[in-house]
VEXFITI-583976 format. One record per residue (C-alpha): chain; x, y, z; residue in one letter. Coordinates in Angstrom, 1 decimal. Layout:
// residues N
> A;X;Y;Z;a
...
// end
This chain:
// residues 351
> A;-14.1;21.8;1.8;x
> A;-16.0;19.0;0.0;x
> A;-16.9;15.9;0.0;x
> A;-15.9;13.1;-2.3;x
> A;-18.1;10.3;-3.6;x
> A;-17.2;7.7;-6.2;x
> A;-20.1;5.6;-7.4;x
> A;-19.1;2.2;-8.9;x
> A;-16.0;3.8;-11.2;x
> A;-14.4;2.0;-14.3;x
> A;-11.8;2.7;-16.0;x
> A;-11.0;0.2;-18.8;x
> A;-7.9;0.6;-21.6;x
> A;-10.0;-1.7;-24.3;x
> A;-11.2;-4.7;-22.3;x
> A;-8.7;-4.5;-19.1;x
> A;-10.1;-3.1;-16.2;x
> A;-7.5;-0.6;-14.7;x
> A;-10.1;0.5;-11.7;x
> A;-13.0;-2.0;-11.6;x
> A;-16.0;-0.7;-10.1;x
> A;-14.9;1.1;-6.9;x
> A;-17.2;2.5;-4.6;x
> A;-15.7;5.1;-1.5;x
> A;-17.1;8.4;0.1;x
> A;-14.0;10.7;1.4;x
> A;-15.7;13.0;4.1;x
> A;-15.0;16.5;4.4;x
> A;-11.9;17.8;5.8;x
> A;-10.8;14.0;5.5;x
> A;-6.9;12.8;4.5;x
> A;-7.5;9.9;2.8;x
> A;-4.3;7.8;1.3;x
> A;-4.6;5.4;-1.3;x
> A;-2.2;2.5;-0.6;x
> A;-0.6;0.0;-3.1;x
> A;1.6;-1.7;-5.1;x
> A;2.4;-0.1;-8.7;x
> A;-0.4;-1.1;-11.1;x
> A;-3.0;-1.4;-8.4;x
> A;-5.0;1.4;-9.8;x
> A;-4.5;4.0;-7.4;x
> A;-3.5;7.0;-9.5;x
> A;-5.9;6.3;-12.0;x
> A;-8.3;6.6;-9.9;x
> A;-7.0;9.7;-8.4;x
> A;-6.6;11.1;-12.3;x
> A;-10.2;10.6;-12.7;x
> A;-11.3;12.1;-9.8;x
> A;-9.0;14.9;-11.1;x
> A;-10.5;14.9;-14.4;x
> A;-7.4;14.7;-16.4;x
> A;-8.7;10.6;-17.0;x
> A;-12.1;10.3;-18.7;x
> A;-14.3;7.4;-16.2;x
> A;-15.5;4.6;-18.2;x
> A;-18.2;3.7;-15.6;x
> A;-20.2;5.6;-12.9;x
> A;-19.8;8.5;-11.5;x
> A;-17.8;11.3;-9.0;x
> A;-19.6;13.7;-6.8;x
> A;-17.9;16.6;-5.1;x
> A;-19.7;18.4;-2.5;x
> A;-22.8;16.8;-4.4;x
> A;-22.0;18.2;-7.8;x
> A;-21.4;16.1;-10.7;x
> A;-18.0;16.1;-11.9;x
> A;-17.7;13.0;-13.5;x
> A;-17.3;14.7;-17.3;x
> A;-15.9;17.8;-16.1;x
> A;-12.4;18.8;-17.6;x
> A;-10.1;19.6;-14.8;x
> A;-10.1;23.8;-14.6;x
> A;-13.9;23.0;-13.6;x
> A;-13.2;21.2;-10.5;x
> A;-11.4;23.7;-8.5;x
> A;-8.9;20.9;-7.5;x
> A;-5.4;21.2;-6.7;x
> A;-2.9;18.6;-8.1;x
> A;0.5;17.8;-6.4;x
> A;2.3;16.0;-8.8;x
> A;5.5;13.6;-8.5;x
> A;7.9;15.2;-10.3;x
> A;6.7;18.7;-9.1;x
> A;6.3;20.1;-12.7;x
> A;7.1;23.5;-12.1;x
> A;8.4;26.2;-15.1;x
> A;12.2;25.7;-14.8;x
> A;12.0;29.0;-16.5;x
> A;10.0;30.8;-13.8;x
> A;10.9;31.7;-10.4;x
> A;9.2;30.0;-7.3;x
> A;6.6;33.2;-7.2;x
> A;5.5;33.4;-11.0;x
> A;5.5;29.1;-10.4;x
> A;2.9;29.7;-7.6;x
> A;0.5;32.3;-9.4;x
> A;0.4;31.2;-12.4;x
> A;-2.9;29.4;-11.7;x
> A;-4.5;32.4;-10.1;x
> A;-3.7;33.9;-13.6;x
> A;-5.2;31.2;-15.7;x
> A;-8.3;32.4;-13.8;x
> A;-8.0;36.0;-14.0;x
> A;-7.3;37.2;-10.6;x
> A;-6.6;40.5;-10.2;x
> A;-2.7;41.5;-9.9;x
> A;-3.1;42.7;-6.2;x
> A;-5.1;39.3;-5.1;x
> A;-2.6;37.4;-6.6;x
> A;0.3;39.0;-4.9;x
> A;-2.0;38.9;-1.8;x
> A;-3.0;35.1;-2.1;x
> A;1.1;34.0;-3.3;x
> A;2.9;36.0;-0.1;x
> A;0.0;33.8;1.9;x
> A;0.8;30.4;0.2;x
> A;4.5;30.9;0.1;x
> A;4.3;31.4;3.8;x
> A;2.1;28.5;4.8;x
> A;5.0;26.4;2.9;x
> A;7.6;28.5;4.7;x
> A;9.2;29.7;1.3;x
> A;8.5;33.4;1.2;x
> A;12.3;34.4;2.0;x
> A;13.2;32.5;-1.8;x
> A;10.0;33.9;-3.8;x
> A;12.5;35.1;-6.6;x
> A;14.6;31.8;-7.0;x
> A;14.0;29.6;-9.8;x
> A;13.5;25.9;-9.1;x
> A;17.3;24.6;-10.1;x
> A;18.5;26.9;-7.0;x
> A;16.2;24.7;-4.6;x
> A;17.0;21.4;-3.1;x
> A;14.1;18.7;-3.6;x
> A;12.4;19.5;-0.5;x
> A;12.3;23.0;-1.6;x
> A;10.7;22.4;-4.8;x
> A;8.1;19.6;-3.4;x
> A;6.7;22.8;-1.4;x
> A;6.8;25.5;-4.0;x
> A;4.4;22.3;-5.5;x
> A;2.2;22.3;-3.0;x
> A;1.9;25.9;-2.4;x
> A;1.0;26.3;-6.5;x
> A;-2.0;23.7;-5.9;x
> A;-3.0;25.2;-2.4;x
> A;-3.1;29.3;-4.1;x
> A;-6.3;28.4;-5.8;x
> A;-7.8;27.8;-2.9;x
> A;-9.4;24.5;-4.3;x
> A;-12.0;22.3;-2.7;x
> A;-10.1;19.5;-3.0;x
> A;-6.2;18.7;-3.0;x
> A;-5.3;15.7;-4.6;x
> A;-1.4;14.2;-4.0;x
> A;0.4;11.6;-6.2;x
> A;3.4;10.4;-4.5;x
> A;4.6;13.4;-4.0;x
> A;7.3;12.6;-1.8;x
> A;8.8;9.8;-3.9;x
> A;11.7;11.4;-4.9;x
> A;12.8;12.6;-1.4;x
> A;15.0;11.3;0.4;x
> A;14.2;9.5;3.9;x
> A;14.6;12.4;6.3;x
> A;13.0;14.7;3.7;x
> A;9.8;12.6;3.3;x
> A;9.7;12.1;7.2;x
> A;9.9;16.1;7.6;x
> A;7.6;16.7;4.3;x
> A;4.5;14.2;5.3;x
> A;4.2;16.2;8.6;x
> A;4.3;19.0;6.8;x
> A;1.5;18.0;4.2;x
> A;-0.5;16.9;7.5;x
> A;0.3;20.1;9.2;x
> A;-1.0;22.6;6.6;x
> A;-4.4;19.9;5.7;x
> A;-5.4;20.0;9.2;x
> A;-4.8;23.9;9.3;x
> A;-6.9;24.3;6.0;x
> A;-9.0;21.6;6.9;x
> A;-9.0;20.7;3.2;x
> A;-10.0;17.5;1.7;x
> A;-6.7;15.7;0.6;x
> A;-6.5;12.2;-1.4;x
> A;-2.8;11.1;-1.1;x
> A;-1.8;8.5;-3.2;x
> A;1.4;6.1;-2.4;x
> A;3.4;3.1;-2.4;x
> A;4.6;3.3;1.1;x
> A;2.5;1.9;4.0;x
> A;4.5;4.4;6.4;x
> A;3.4;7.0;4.6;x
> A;0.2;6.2;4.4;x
> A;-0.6;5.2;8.6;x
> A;1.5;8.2;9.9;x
> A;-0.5;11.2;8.5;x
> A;-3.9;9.5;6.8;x
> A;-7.7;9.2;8.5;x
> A;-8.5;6.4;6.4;x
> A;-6.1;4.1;4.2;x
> A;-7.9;2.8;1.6;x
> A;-5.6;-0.6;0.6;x
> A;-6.0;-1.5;-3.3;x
> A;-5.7;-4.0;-5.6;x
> A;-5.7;-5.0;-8.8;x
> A;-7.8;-2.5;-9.5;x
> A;-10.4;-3.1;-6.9;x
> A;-10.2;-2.0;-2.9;x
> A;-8.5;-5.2;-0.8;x
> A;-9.7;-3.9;2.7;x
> A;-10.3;0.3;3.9;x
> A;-10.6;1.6;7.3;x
> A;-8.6;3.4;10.2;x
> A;-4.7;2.9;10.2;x
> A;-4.6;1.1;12.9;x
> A;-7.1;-1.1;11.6;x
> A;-5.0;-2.0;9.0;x
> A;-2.0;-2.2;10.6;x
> A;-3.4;-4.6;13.4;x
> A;-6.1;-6.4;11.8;x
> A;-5.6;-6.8;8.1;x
> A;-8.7;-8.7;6.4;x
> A;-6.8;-11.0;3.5;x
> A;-3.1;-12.5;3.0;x
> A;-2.1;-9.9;1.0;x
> A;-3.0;-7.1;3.5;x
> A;-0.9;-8.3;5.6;x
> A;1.7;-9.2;3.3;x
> A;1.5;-5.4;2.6;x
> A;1.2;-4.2;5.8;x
> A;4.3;-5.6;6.8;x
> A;3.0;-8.7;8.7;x
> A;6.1;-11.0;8.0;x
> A;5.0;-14.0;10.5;x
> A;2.2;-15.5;8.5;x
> A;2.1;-18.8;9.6;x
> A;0.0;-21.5;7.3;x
> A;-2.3;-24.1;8.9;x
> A;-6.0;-24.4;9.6;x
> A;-8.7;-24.0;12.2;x
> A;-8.5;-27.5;14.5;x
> A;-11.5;-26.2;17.1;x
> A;-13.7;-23.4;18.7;x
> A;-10.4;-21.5;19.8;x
> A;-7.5;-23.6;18.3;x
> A;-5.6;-23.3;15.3;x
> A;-3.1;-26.2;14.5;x
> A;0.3;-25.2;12.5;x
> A;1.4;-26.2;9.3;x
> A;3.8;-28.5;11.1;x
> A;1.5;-29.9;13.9;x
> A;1.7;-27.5;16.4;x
> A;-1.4;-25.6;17.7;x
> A;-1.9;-23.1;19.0;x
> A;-5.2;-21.1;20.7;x
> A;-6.5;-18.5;18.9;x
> A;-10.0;-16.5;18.0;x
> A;-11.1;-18.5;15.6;x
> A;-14.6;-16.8;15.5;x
> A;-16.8;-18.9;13.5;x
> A;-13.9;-19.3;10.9;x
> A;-13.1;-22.6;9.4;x
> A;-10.5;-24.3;6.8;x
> A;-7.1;-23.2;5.7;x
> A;-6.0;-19.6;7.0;x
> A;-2.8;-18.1;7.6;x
> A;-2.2;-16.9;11.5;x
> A;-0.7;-13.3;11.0;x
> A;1.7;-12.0;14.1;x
> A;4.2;-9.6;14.3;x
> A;7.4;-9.5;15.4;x
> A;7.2;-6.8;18.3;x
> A;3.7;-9.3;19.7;x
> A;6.2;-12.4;20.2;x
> A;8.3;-12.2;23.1;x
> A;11.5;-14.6;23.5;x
> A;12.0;-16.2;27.3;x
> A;8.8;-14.6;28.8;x
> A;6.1;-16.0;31.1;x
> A;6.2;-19.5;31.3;x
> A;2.5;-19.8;31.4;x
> A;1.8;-18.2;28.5;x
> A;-1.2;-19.6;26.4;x
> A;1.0;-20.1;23.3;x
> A;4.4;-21.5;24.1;x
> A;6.8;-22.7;21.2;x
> A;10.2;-23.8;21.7;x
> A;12.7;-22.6;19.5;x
> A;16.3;-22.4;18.2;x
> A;17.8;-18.8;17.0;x
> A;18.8;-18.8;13.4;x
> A;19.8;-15.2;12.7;x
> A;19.9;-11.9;15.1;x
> A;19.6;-8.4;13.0;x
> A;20.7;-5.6;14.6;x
> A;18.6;-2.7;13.2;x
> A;20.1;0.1;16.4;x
> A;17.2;0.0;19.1;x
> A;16.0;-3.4;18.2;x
> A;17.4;-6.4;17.2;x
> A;14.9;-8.7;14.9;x
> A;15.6;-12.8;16.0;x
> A;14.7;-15.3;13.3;x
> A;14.2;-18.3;15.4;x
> A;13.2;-22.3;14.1;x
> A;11.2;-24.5;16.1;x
> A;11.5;-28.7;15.8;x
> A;8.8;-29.0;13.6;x
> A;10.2;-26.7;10.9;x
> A;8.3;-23.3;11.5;x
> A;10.3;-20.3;11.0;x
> A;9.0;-16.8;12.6;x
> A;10.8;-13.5;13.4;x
> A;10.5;-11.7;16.8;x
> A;11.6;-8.3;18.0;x
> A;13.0;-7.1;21.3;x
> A;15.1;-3.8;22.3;x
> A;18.7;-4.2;21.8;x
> A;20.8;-2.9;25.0;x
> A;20.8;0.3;23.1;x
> A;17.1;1.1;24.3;x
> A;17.3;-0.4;27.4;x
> A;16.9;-4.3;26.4;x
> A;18.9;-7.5;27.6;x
> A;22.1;-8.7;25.5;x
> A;21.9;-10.0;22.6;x
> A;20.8;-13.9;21.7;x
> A;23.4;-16.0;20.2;x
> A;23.1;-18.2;17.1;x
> A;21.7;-21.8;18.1;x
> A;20.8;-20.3;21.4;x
> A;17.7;-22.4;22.4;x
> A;14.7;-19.9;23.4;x
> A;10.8;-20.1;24.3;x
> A;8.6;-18.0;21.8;x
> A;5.7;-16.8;23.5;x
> A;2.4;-14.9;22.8;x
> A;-1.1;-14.0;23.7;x
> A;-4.0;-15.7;21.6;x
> A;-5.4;-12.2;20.7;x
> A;-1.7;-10.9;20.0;x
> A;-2.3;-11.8;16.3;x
> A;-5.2;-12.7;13.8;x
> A;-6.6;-15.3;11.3;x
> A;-6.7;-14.5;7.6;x
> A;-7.9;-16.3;4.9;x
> A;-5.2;-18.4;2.5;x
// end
């Protein structure tokens, strides 16, 4: 176990900055996912922390060694790649030791230290299977068992789930989390998806062209995202223009306002809600109160999302249980309704 400090990183392909100067400390033991869009930087940087992309700028510390111009085989990282990158030619055993015998280990350890990995990725029953007899759940953990074996202090993940399907990367990030809390090992996950990222990570760190948007807790993120496009990301889809009209009001693009925390905020913001904080037809003294008409009604099984208009023009999606969790029947089209919600039910973020 280790922990990871980057200093102020580069990484520039002539003069574009593909990471520009990022600064983050990954404790020990910690599963830390880096979130975002393709481009964002967020493999890069998890290649130079690797080793296998030279840093332009600053440096990387593991466990307070200087790695920053070590090649990879002196890192004692394991590397979990996307497309799994196993020997087609080998079978799922010979796949899992062949880094123990790029370092020498003795035959007996090896065998020792494969039976234990193979296990820990509940694979040992198909040790003499090659990888085209293995489904691509399978294969992801004969992966992650090959980058576990060599015991490294460090395990670094790049989208390794991107080419599951749903229910296999649903089973396979619990998995992942399962085994790094059981080895306690340091992870960095890298990925796309925000689900990914809030159901098994200690800290999501949120990038962005290169540079980090916002970092914290997941349910930081998920219920206070710092910019537009964290929220954007983060699946905020009510992010309602306008700007600060008071000490606690907010008036909508539109006219209406609303009261809010403004907390010593002022000018144009977005106010970012979700759908599941809104609720259709509640308690008529409700601080915020906007009438409305209903546009659209997706059934998604136990909810159904409304997209409701009020007068003034301001569209906003809410979300209730559908009568197959318990909830009332469903809205009609161009049924009028009441949109309601709590000032601190949402937040402000800057346009």
């Amino acid at each position: 176990m280790s922990e990871v400090v980057l200093q102020s990183i580069v990484k520039r392909y002539e003069a574009v900055p593909a990471v520009d100067n990022i600064s983050l400390s990954i404790g020990e033991g910690e599963l830390v996912a880096l979130l975002g869009p393709s481009g964002c930087g967020k493999t890069t940087t998890l290649r130079m922390i690797g080793g296998f992309i030279p840093v332009t700028e600053g440096r990387i510390l593991v466990g307070g060694r200087d790695v920053t111009h070590l090649p990879p085989n002196k890192r004692n990282m394991g590397f979990g790649f996307q497309n799994y990158a196993l020997f087609p030619h080998m079978s799922v055993g010979e796949n899992v030791a062949f880094g123990l015998q790029m370092r020498k280990v003795s035959r007996a350890d090896i065998a020792r230290r494969v039976k234990i990995a193979l296990d820990r990725v509940k694979l040992a029953h198909l040790s003499d299977r090659l990888p085209k007899q293995l489904s691509g759940g399978q294969q992801q953990r004969v992966a992650l068992a090959r980058a576990l074996v060599i015991e490294p202090d460090v395990l670094l993940l790049d989208e390794p789930l991107s080419n599951l399907d749903a229910q296999l990367r649903n089973e396979m990030k619990l998995e992942i989390r399962r085994i790094q809390q059981q080895l306690g090992i340091t992870t960095i996950f890298v990925t796309h998806d925000q689900d990914e990222a809030l159901s098994i990570a200690d800290t999501v760190v949120l990038m962005r062209a290169g540079r980090i948007e916002q970092q914290g807790a997941p349910d930081d993120l998920f219920e206070r995202p710092a910019s537009h496009f964290a929220a954007e990301f983060m699946g905020v889809t009510n992010l309602l223009p306008g700007e600060v009209a008071g000490s606690d009001r907010f008036r909508l693009k539109g006219g209406d306002t609303i009261l809010v925390p403004v907390a010593g905020r002022a000018g144009p913001h977005a106010f970012a809600i979700r759908p599941e904080r809104l609720e259709i037809d509640g308690e008529a003294s409700a601080a915020n109160t906007l009438s409305a008409e209903v546009e659209i009604a997706t059934y998604r099984g136990l909810v159904i999302d409304y997209r409701v208009k009020t007068p003034s023009g301001l569209c906003l999606t809410a979300r209730r249980p559908s009568p197959a969790a318990g909830g009332p029947a469903p809205l009609p089209v161009g049924r009028p309704v009441r949109v309601s919600f709590a000032p601190e039910a949402g937040t402000l973020v800057p346009m």
